[in-house]
TIMAR-119290 format. One line per field, with one value per atom (N, C-alpha, C): residue number from 1; residue in three letters; atom name; x, z, y. Coordinates in steps of 0.001 Angstrom, whole numbers, plus 500000, padded with zeros to 6 digits. Atoms other than C-alpha are relative to their C-alpha. Layout:
BEGIN
num = NUM;...
residu = ALA;...
atome = CA;...
u = X;...
w = Z;...
v = Y;...
END
This chain:
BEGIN
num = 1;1;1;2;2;2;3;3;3;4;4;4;5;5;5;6;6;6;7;7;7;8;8;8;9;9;9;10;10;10;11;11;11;12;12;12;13;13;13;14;14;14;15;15;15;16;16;16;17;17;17;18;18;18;19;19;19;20;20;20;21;21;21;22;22;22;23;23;23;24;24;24;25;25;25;26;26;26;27;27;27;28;28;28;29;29;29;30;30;30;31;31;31;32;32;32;33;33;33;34;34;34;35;35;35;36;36;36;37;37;37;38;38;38;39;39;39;40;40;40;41;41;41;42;42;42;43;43;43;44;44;44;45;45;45;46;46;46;47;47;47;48;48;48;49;49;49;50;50;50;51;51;51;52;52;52;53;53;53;54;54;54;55;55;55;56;56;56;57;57;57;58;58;58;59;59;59;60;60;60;61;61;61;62;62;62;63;63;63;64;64;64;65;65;65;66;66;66;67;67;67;68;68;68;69;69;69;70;70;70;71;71;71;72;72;72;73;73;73;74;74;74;75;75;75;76;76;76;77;77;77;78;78;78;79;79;79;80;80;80;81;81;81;82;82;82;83;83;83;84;84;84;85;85;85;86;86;86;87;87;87;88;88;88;89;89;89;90;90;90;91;91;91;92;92;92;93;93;93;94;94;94;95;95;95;96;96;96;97;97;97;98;98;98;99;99;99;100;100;100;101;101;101;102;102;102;103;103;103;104;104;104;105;105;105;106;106;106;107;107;107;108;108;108;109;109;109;110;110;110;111;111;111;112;112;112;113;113;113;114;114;114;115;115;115;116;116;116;117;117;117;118;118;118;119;119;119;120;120;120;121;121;121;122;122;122;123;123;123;124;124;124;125;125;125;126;126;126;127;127;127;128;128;128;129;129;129;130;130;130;131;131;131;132;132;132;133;133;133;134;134;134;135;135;135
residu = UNK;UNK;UNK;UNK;UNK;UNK;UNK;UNK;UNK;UNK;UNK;UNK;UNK;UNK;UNK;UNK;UNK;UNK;UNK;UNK;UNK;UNK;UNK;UNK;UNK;UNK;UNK;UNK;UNK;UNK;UNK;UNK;UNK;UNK;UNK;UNK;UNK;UNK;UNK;UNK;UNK;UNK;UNK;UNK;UNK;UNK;UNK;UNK;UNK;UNK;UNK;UNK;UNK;UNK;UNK;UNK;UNK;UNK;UNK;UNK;UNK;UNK;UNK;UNK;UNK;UNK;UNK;UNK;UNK;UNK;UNK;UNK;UNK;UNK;UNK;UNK;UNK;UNK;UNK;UNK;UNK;UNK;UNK;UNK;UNK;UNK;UNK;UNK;UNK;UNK;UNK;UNK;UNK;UNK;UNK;UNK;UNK;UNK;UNK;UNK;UNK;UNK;UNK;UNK;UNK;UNK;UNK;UNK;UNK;UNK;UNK;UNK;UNK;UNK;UNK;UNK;UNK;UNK;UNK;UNK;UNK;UNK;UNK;UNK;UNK;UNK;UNK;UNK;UNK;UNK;UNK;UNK;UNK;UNK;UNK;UNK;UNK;UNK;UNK;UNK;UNK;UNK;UNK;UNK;UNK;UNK;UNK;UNK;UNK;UNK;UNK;UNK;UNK;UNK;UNK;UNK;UNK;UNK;UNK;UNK;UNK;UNK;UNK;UNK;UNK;UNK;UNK;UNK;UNK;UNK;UNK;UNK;UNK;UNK;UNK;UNK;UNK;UNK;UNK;UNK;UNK;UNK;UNK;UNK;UNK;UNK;UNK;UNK;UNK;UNK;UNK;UNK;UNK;UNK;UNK;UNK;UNK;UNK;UNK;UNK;UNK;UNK;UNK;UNK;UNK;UNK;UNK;UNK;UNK;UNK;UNK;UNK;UNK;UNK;UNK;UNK;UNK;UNK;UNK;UNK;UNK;UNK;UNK;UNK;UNK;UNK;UNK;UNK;UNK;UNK;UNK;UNK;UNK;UNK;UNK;UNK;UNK;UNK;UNK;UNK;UNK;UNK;UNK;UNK;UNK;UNK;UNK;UNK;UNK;UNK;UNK;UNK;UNK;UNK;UNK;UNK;UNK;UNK;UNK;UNK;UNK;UNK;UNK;UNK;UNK;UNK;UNK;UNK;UNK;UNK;UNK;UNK;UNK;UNK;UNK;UNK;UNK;UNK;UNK;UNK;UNK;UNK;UNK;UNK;UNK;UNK;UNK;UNK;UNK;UNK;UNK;UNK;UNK;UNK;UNK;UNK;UNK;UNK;UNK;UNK;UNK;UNK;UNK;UNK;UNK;UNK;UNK;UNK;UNK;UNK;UNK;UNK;UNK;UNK;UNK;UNK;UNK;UNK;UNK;UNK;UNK;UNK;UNK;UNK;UNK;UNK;UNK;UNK;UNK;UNK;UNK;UNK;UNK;UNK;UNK;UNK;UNK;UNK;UNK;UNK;UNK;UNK;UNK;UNK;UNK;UNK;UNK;UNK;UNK;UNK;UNK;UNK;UNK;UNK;UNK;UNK;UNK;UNK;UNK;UNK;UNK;UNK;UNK;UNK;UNK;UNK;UNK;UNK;UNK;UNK;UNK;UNK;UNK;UNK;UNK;UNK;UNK;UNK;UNK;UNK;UNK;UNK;UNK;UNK;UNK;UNK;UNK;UNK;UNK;UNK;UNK;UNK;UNK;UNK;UNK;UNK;UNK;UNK;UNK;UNK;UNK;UNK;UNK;UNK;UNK
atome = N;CA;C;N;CA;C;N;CA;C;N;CA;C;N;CA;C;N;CA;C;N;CA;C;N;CA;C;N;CA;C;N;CA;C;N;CA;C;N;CA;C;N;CA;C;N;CA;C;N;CA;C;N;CA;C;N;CA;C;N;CA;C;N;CA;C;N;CA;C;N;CA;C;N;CA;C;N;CA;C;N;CA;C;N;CA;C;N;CA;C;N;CA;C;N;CA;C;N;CA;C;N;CA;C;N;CA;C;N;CA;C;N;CA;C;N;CA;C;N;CA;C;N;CA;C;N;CA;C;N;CA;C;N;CA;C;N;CA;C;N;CA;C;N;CA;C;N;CA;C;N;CA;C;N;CA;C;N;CA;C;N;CA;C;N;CA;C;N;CA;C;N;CA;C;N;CA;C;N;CA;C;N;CA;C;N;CA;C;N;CA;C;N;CA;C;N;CA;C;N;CA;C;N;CA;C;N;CA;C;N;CA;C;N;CA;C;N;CA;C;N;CA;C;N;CA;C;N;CA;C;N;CA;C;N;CA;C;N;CA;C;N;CA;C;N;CA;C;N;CA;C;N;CA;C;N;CA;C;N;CA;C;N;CA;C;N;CA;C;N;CA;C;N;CA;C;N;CA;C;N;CA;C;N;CA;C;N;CA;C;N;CA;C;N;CA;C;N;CA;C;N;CA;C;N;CA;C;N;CA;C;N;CA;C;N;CA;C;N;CA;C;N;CA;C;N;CA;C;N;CA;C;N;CA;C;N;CA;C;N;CA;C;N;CA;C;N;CA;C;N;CA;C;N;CA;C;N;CA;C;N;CA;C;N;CA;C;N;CA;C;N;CA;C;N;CA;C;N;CA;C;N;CA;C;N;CA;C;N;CA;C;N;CA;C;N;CA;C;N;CA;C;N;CA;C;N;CA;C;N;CA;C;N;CA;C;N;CA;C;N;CA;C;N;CA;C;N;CA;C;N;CA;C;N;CA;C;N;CA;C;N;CA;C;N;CA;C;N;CA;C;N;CA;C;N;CA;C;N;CA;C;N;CA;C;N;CA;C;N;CA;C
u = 498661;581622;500036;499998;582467;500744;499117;584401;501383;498551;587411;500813;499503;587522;500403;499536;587256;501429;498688;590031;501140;498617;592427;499982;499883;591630;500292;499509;591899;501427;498619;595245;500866;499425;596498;499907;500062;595450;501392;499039;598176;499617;499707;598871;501153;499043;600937;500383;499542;603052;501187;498829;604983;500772;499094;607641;500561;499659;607985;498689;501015;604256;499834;500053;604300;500800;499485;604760;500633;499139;607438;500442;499130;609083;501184;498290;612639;500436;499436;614793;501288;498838;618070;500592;498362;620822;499439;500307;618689;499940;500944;616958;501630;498781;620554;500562;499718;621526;499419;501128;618564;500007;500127;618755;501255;499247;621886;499972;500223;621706;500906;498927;623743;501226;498582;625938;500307;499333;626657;499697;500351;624699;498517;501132;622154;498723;501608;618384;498895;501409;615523;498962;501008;613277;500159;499929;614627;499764;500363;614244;498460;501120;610789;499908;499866;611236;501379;498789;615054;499368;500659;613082;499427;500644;610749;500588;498724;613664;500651;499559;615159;499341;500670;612168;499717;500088;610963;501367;498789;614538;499867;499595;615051;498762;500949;611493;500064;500105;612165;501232;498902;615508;500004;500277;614031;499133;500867;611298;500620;499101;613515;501234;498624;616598;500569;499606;616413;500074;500349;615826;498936;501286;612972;499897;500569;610470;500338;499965;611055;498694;501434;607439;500369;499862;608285;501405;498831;611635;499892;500545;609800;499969;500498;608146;500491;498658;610877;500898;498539;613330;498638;500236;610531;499666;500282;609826;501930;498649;614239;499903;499541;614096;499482;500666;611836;500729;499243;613889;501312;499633;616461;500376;500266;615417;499953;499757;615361;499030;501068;612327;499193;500841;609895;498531;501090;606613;500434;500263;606218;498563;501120;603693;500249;499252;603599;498470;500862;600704;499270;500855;598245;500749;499037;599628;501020;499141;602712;500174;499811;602085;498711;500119;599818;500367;498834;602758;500538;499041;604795;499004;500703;601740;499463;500529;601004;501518;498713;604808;500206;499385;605156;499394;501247;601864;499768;500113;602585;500442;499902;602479;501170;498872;605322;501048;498781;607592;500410;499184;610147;501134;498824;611753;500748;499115;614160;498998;501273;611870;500090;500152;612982;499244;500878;610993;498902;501028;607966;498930;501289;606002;500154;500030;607493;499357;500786;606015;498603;501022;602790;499545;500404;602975;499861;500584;603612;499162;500913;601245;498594;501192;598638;499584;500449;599536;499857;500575;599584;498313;501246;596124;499128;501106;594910;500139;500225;596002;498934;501689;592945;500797;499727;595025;498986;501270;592488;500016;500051;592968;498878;501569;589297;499786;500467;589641;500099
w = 500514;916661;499171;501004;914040;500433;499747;913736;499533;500190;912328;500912;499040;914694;501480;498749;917949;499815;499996;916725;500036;500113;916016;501551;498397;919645;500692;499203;921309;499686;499887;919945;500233;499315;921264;501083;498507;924674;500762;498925;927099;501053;499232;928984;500772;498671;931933;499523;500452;930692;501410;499180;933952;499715;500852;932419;501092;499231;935577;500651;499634;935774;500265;500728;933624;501103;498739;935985;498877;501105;934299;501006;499238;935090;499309;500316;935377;501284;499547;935940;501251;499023;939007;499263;500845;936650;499257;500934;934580;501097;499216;937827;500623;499560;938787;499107;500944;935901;499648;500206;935637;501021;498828;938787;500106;500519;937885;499476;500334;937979;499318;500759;935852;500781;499324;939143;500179;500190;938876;501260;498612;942353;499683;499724;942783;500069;499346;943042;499220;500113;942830;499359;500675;941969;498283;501822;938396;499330;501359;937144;499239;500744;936070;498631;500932;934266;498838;501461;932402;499214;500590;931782;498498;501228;929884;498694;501040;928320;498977;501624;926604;499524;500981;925525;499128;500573;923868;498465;500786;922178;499097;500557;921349;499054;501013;919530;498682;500585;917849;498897;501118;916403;499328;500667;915519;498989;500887;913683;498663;500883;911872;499455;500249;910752;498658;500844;907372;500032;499856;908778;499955;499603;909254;499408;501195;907187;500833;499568;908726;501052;499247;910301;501108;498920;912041;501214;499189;913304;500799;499155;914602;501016;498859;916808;501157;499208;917870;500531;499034;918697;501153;498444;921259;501079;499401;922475;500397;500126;922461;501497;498483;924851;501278;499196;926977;500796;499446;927720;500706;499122;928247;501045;499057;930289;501500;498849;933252;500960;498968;934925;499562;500088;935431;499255;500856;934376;499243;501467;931200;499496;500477;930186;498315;501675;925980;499109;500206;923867;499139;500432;922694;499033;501355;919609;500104;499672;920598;500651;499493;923001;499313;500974;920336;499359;501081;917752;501000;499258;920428;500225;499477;921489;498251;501414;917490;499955;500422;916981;501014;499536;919960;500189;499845;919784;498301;501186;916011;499970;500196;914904;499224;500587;912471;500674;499027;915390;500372;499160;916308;500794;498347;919778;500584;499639;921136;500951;499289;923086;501615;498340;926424;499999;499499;926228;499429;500011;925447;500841;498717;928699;500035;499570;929052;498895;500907;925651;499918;499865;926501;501091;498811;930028;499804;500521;928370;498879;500591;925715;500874;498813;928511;501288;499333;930644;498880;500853;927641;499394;499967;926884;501362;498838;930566;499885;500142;929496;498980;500961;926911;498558;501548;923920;499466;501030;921204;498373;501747;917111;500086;500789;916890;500770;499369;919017;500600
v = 500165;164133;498718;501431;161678;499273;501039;159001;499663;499036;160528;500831;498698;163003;499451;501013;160527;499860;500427;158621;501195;498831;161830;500454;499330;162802;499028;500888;159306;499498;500218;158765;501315;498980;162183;500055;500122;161545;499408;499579;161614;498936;500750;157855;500043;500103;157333;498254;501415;154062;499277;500297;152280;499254;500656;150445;498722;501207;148281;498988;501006;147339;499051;501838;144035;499384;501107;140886;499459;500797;138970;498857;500986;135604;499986;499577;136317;499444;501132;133444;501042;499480;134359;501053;499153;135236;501358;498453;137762;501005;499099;139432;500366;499094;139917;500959;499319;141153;501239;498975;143349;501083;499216;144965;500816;499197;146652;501558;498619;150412;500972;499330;153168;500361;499949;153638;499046;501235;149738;499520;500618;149255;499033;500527;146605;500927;499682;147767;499193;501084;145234;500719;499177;147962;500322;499646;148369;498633;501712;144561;500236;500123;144936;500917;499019;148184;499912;500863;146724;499480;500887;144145;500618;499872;145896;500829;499300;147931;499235;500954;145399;499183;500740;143427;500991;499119;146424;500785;499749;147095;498844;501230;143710;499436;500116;143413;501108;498684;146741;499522;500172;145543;498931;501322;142084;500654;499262;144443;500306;499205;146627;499017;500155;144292;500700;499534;145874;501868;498706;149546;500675;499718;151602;501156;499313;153923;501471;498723;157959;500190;499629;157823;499163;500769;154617;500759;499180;156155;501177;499284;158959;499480;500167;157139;499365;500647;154933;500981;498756;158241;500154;499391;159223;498759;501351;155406;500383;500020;155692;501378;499240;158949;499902;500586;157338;499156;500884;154562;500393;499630;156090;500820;499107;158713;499582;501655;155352;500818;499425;157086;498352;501373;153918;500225;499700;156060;500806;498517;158098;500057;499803;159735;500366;500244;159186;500400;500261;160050;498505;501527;157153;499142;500824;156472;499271;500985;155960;498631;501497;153323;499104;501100;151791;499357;500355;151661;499046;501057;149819;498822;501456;147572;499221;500704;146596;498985;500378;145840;498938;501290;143436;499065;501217;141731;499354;500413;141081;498147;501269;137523;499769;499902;138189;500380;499720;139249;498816;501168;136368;500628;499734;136601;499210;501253;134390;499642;500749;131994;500506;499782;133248;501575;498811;136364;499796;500704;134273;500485;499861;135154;501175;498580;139049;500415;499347;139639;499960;500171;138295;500932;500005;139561;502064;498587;143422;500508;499945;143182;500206;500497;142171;501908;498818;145606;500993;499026;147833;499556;500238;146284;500945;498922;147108;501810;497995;151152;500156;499747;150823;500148;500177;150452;499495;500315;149699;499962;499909;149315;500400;499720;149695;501732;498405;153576;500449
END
């Protein structure tokens, strides 16, 4: 198999993404904030996975402020039903969670400084899923 053909198959492969993996340091007030569920009850179990909900948003709309090309928007509506679908794993193919791991590990991305460490800290687990530019 070539080396055309790899790549078209390794970015169709079918990852399992947990959205509450990433270890984050999250100060009181957020982790309260975070833990906030759609019936408006506390649960501890969702901070990690908010978390990574609105860093993910909030890099996406720092990305885009002027709007986004049809291809990119693709990929963002299925990154978009993901989220809020509020399941903690998804399974997404490759690509997609490459597109998301290029966009928040970009050097041209500015984040308000307090998500400094969650952007490092989910760059770091989408790494351990074998994301790869080079395949």
């Amino acid at each position: 198999m070539g080396e055309a053909q790899r790549k078209l198959l390794n970015s169709a492969a079918i990852v399992a993404v947990d959205l509450g993996a990433p270890t984050y340091l999250i100060t009181a007030i957020d982790r309260a904030n975070l833990s906030i569920g759609l019936d408006g009850e506390k649960d501890e179990a969702l901070v990690g996975a908010n978390a990574t909900r609105f860093l993910l948003v909030t890099a996406v709309g720092r990305t885009f402020q002027e709007g986004m090309a049809r291809a990119d928007g693709r990929v963002w509506a299925a990154w978009q039903e993901v989220l809020e679908d509020r399941t903690q794993v998804a399974e997404m193919p490759r690509a997609q969670l490459d597109w998301m791991r290029r966009l928040i590990s970009s050097d041209a991305l500015k984040l308000p400084p307090a998500l400094a460490e969650w952007r490092e800290a989910c760059v770091a687990y989408f790494d351990s899923l074998g994301t790869d530019e080079r395949g």
